[in-house]
N, C-alpha and C positions, 0 to 999 in steps of 0.2 A: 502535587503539581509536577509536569515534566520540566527539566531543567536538558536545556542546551546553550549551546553558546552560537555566538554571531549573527548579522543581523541576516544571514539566509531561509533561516527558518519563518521569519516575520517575511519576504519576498513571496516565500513556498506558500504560503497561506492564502495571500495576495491575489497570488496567480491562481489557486486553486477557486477562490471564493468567484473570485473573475469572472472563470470559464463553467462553473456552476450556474451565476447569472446567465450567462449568452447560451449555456443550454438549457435552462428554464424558457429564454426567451425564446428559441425554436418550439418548446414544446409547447407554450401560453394556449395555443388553439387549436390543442391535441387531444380535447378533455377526456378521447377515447382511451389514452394512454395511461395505465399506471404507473407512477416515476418510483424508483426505489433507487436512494443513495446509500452505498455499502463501504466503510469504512474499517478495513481490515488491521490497524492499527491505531484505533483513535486514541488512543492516550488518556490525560486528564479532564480535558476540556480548557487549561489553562499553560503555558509555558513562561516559566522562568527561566531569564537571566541575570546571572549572580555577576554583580560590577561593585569597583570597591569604591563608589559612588553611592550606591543605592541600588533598589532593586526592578528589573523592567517586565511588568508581567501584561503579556500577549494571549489577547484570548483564541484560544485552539481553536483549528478546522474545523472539526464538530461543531459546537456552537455556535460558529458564525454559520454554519450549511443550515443548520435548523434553524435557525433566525433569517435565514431569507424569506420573504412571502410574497413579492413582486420579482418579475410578472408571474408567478405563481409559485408557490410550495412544492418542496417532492410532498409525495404520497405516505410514503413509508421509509423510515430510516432504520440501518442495521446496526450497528456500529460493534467490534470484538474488541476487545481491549483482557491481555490474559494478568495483567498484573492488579493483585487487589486494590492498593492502594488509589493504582490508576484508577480503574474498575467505580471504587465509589465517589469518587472525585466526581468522574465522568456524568455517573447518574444524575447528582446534584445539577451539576453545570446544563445537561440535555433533558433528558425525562421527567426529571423532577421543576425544571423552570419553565418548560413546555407542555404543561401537564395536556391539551386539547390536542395536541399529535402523537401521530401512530410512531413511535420510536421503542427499537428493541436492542437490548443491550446483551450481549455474550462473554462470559469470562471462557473464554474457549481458542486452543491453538487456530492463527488464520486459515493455516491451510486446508483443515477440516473445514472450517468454515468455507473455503473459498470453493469445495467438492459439493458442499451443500448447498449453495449459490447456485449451483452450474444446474442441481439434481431438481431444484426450484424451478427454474426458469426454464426449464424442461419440460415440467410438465406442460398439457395442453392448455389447460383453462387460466393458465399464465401468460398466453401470447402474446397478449397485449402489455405487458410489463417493459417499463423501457429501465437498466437499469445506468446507474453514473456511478462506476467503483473505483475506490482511491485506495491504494496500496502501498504506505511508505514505509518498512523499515526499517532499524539502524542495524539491522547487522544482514547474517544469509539467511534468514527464518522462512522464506519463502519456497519453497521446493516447484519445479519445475513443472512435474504432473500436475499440480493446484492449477496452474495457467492454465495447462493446457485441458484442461479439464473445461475451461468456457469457450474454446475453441468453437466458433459458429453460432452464436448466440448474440441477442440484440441486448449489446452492452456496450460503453464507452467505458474503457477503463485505462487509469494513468498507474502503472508503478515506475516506481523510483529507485534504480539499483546503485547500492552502496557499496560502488568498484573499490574504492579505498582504502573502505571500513572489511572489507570482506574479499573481495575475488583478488585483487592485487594484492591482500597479505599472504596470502595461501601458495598464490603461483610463484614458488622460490624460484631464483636467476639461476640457479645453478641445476632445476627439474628436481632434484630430490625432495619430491614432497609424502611425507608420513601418508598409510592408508586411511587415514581419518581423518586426513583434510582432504585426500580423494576424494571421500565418500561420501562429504560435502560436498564436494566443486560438483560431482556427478546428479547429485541430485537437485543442487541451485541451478546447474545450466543446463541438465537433461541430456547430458551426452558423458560414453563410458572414458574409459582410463584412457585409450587406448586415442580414442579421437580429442581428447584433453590433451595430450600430450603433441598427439600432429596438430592442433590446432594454433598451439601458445608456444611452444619449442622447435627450432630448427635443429636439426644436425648438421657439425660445421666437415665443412668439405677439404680434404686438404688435397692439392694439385702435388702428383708426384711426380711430374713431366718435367724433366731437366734439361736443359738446352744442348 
């Protein structure tokens, strides 16, 4: 099981499951449509957190998305998860407790994944595929070209960037930042050294004009 802490992770789910509902609910009298939900981090299928109380376990995005079936089911569910642990957790919790839906599971980096999505939904005799892809995770795993790789394509997708966890430890105050967290930042935001640097750092001005 994934272990986080606070109760934001229980809101994220919330919200996600939410607006899954209200886009089922536009698609209910689509039946031309094939729905495919793409879940580029799914995790366990469960979330722990650890309190010196006892213990609070939330069941994960995944299984609440495939447990929806009003006003309609997606079609087809993808779901990458690269960690094993997670990995069979996940099956359990989705595939295997949903045995009558189309649900496929990849122990596979996302962004390969999310190139493959793009190569999918490309092709012709997929045009009618409407997809809903969720993108959460905790660190910079994501690389830029993946995004832009679905660029013009019929998909609603949410990712969730984790300034925090990742672009605000990297951007040092003082610009000295090592070529390996460069070469990170370059490829999480898709822009080189050079416009990282004008973008997030000023040069400070000093006025030599004496009275």
């Amino acid at each position: 099981m994934n272990e986080f802490g606070g109760d934001w992770t229980k809101i994220k789910i919330e919200i996600l499951v939410e607006y899954a509902k209200a886009y089922l609910q536009i698609m209910k009298d689509k039946a031309y449509f094939k729905l495919l939900y793409f879940d580029g981090f799914a995790g366990s299928g469960s979330i722990v957190k650890n309190t010196k109380v006892g213990v609070d376990i939330t069941v994960g995005a995944a299984k609440r998305i495939v447990g929806i079936n009003h006003p309609r089911p997606f079609d087809l569910y993808y779901f990458v998860e690269k960690d094993e642990n997670n990995f069979n957790s996940l099956k359990k919790a989705t595939h295997d407790s949903f045995p009558d839906k189309e649900i496929y599971l990849i122990k596979e980096d996302c962004n390969k994944k999310l190139v493959d999505l793009s190569n999918y939904l490309r092709r012709p005799e997929n045009n009618l595929v409407r997809t809903l892809a969720y993108v959460d995770p905790c660190g910079m795993q994501v690389e830029w070209r993946s995004i832009e790789a679905l660029k013009n394509l019929n998909l609603d997708m949410w990712i969730l960037v984790p300034t925090g966890l990742g672009v605000n430890r990297l951007l040092k105050k003082d610009g000295n930042i090592s070529n390996a967290w460069l070469t990170k930042l370059e490829k999480f935001l898709g822009i080189n050294k050079t416009e990282i640097t004008d973008m997030f750092y000023s040069i400070p001005v000093q006025n030599d004009i004496k009275d």
